[in-house]
N, C-alpha and C positions, 0 to 999 in steps of 0.2 A: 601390605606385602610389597616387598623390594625386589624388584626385578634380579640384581645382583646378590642372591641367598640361593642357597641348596634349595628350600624348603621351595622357592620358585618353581627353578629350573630342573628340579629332579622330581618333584610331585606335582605340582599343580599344574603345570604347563605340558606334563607328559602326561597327565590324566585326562587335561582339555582335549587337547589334539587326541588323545584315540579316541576320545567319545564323538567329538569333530567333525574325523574321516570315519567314522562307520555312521552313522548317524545318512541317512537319507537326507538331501541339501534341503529341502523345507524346512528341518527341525535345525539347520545351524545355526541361527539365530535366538535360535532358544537355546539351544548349547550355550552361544556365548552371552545371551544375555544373564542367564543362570549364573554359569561361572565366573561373570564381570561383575555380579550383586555377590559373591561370595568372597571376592579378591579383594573391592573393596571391606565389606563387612571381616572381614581379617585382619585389619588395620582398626579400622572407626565404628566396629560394633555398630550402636542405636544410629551412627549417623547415617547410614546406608538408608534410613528413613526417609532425609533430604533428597537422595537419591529418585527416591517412587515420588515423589512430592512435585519435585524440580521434572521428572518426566509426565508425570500426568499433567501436570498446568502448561506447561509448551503444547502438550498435545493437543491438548482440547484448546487450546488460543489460538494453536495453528489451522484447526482446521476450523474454529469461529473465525477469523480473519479471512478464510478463504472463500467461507461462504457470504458474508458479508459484501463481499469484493465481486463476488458471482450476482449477489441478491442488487447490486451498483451502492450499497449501503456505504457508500466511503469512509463515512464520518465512524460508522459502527468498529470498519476493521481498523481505523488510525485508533480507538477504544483501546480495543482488544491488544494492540501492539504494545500500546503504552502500557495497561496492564503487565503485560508481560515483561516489559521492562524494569517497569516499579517493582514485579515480584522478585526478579533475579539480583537487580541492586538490591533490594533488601535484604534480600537474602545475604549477598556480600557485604552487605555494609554490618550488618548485623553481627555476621559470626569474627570479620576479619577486623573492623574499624571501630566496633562498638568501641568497647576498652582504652583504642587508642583518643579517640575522640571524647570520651570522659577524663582523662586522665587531661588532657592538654585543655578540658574546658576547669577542672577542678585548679589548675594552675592560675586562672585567674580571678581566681574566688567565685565562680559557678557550680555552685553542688548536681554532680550528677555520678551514678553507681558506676562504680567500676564492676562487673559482672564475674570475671574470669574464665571468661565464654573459651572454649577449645577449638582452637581454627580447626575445620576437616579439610582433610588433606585436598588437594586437586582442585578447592573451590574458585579458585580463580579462574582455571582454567575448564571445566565444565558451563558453570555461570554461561559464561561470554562465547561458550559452542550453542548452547540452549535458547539463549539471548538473542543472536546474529538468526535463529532460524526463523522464526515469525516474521522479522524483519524480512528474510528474504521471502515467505510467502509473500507478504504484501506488495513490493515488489516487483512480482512474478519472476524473480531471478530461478523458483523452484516449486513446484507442488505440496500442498500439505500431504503428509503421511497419515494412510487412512490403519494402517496396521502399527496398533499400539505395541505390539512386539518387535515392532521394526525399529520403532523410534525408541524403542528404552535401549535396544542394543546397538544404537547410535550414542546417546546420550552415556551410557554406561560403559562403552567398550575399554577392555581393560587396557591393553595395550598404550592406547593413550590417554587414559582417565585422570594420570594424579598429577602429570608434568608432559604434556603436552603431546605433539605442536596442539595448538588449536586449532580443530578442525571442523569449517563449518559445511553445512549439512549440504548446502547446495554443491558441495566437492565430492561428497562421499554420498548422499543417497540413493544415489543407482545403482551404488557400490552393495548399500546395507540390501537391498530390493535381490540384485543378482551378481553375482563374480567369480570369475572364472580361480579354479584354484587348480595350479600344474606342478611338475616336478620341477620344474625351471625355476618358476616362481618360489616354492620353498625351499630352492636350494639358492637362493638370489637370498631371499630373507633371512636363512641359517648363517650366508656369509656377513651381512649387514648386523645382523645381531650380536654376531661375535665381533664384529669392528667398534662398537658400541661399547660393548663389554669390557673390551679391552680399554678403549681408551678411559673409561670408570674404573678398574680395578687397579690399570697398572701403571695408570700416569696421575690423574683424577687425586686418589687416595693419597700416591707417594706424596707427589707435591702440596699436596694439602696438608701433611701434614708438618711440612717445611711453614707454611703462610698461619699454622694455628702456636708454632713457637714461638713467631715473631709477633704475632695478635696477644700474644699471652704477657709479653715484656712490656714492663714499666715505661713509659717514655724516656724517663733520665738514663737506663738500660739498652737503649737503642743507639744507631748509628747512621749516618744519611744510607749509606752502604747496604746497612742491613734494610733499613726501610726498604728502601726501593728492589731489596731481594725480595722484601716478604710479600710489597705487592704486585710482583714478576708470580712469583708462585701461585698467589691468590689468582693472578689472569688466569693461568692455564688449568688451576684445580674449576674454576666456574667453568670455563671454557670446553674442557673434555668431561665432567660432572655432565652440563647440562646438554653439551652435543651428543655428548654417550648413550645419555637417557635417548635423543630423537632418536638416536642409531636404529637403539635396542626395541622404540617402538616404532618405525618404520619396518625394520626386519620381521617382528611379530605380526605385524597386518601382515606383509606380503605372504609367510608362512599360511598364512589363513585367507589369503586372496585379494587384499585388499592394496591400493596402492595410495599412499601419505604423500604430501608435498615435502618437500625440502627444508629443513627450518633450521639451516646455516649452511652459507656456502663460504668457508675458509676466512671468515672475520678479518685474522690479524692480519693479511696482505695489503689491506686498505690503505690507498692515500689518500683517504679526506677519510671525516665522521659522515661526510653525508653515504658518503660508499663502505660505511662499516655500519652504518643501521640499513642499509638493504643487501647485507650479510649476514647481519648477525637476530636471530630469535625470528627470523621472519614472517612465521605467521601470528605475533605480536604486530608487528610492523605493518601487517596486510590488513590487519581487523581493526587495526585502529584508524586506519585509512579510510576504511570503507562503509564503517560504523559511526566512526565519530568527527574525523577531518573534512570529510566530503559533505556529510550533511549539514556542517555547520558552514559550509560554504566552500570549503578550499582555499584555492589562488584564484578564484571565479570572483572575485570582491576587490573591493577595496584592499589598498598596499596594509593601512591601520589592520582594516578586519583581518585579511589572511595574517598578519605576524602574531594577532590574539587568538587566532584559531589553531595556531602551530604553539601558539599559548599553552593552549588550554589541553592539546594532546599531548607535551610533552610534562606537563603537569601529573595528566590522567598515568602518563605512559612509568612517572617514575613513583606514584601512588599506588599504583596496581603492581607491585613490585612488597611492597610491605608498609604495613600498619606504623610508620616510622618519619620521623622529619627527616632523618637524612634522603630516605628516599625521592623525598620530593625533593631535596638539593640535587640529588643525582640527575634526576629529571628537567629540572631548571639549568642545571650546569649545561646538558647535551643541548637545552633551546638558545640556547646564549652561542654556545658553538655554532650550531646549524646554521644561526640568525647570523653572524659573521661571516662563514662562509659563503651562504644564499648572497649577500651585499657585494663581498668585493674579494673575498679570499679564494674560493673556489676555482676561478679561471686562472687563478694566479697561483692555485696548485697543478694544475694542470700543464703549463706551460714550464713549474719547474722541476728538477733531476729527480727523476721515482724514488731514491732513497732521501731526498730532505722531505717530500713529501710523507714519505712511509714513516721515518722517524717523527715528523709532526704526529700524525695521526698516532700512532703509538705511546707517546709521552702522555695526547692529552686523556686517550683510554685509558692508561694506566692510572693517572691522578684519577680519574672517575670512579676506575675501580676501588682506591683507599674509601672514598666517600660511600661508596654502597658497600663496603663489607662491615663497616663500622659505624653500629647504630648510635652508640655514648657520644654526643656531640664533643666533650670535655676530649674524651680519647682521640677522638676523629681529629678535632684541630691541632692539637700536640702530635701525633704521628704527622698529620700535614706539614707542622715547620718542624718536626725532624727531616722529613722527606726533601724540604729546601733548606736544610742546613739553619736553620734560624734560633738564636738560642743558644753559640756558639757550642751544640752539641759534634763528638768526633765525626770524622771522615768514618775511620773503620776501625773492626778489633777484633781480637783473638777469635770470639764468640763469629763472627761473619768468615773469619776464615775458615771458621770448621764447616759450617754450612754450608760456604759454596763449596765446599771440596767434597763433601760429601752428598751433597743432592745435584750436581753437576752434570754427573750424567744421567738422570732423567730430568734434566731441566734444556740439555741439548737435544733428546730425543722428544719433548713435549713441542721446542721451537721447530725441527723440522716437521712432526706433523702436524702442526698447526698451517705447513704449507701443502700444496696440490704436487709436492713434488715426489712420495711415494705413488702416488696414484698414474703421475705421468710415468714412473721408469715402468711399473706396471703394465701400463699400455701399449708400452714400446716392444714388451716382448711377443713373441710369437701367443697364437690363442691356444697350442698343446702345455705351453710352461707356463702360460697363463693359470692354466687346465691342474696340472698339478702342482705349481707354489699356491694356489689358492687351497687346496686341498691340505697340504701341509699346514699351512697359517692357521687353517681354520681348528684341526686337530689336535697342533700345538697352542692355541690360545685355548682352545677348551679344557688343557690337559693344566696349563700353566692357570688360567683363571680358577681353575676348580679349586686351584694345589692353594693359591693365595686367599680363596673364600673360606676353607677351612685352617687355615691358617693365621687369619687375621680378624680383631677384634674391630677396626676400624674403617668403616663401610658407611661416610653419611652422603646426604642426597640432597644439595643446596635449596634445589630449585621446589622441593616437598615446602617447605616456610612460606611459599608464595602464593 
């Protein structure tokens, strides 16, 4: 189930919330654990299985780990951890890499099955909440969960179950235990969900479907021009796709009580890559940090060691992204970046004019993005020396002039809010007009969201592949 559909927002999510708010606060958890095994099982049928599977093995490891660690049993809870870890990679590895990992061993004359195993949706991003919690008991960053109804509606909560942020437990478990739920609060989460909404139905979509014309055309059929439209379009279709998604599941916790960290703060402003990955997916960025750069050492080591440990996360970082080689290009492309900047380029951003800065940074996210939107290596490098002219393919043509003319203005209104600058005139005004354009926006994105959900056939969800 798609948060962006009728069948969402007019039944499921008005049938939670009244059962919800009548419901005596004891049993909300069981409301939403119910409802988050039914949200997913609506999508992935039998795989809602994996679900009870992946929550009772964390459970029971988290609180063997904890007694272990009480019992001074060390060795037993480092056990237990790892177990838990070996189950959750396997589990990933199994449903998302099998297939790719047979197919790249079969290329070199290694026989092994290709399965045609069906990713379930969200497992990237469940895995690695379930994953990071044992971890944190052992730790002691957080307590094990003694109420296994707590912890599945941790593990299962719909809001953020299929596409994120990732959210580990030592953030949220006091939250799932007790939380305050007010009129403020669901009326803070009503506006943030429709900000979501919107930027997924009405920019999200449009523009996407500018970047799937251009993904569609032959190389010899291209133009540098047109390239570098289609992967202008592709930035801002991932970009409000997947911040939209945060919005809409930030908004839905607060509605229900609950408060999510932040997981983009305005990306494209950035003058350097190192300040666009600590804007952009960031609690990708926080867990990879503190799950797998810090333990393998950090910058706490040797100059060697940390550039193989920023190795091996940005490896992880563009692997955990899809079953794919170009992914891991992607990933290795952003380490090559960083690894330049961290050396000598960074202070020598900093010192120069914000916009050669901003346009660095821009250019090189863009080229990133052609390599992560296109998995056919063949297609990927041909669009690439179209994208730098190579090939003596044209400048421009008929075909680019209709598209910018025609996707122009929302390709100007996806650039402006891709900046903080609605948000500042916003704040500028008084808190009564505050009071009512907030009231309006919200009325008219719901009345205009509706009108384009029934109206349009075309509603996909990037970050659902992940």
């Amino acid at each position: 189930m798609v948060f962006s559909t009728p069948v969402f927002m007019f039944y499921f999510l008005v049938l939670t919330m009244g059962i919800y708010f009548v419901v005596p606060g004891k049993f909300r958890n069981l409301v939403l654990l119910c409802s988050s095994l039914f949200f997913y099982y609506w999508g992935e049928r039998e795989y809602v299985l994996i679900m009870f599977l992946s929550t009772v093995i964390d459970y029971t490891h988290g609180l063997l780990v904890e007694r272990c660690k009480e019992a001074g049993n060390i060795k037993g809870a480092k056990i237990a951890v790892g177990s838990s870890i070996f189950f959750n990679l396997a589990l990933l590895i199994f449903f998302k890499y099998w297939d790719f990992l047979a197919g790249s061993l079969q290329t070199i004359g290694i026989p092994a099955p290709i399965l045609g195993v069906h990713l379930p949706i969200g497992i990237s991003f469940y895995t690695f909440q379930t994953m990071s919690y044992t971890v944190d008991v052992y730790r002691g960053d957080t307590r094990a969960q003694r109420s296994i109804l707590n912890f599945g509606t941790f593990v299962t909560l719909f809001p953020q179950l299929i596409a994120g942020p990732i959210i580990k437990y030592k953030d949220l478990g006091d939250q799932i235990d007790e939380r305050t739920v007010s009129a403020d609060k669901f009326a803070t989460g009503v506006q943030i969900f429709m900000v979501g909404l919107a930027k997924k139905l009405l920019i999200a979509n449009n523009v996407g479907m500018l970047w799937d014309s251009y993904k569609a055309l032959a190389p010899g059929d291209l133009t540098v021009a047109g390239a570098w439209l289609g992967v202008i379009a592709f930035s801002f279709q991932l970009y409000f796709d997947f911040s939209g998604y945060s919005d809409m599941a930030t908004g839905l916790g607060r509605m229900f009580g609950f408060d999510f960290l932040a997981n983009f703060n305005y990306p494209y402003i950035s003058k350097s890559i190192t300040e666009f990955w600590r804007r952009w997916h960031i609690s990708l960025g926080t867990w990879f940090r503190e799950y797998l750069y810090i333990p393998l050492g950090g910058n706490r080591c040797s100059k060697r060691r940390w550039v193989f440990n920023l190795l091996v996360v940005w490896a992880a970082t563009g692997i955990w992204h899809g079953a794919s080689w170009n992914y891991l290009l992607w990933g290795l492309y952003f380490f090559v970046l960083l690894m330049v900047e961290k050396f000598f380029l960074l202070e020598r951003l900093k010192k120069a004019p914000a916009a050669i800065a901003h346009i660095y940074t821009l250019f090189f996210v863009l080229v990133s993005w052609a390599i992560f939107a296109i998995e056919d290596f063949s297609h990927l490098i041909a669009y690439l020396k179209v994208m730098f002219g190579l090939g003596g393919v044209p400048l421009t043509n008929a075909a680019f002039g209709y598209y910018l003319t025609a996707y122009l203005p929302i390709l100007l209104v996806a650039g402006v809010a891709s900046t903080p600058l609605g948000v500042m005139v916003y704040h500028k005004l008084k808190p009564r007009a505050q009071q009512i354009l907030c009231a309006v926006l919200v009325a008219a994105g719901l009345v205009v969201c509706t009108a384009y959900l029934v109206a349009s056939t075309y509603n996909p969800f990037l970050y659902f592949r992940f």
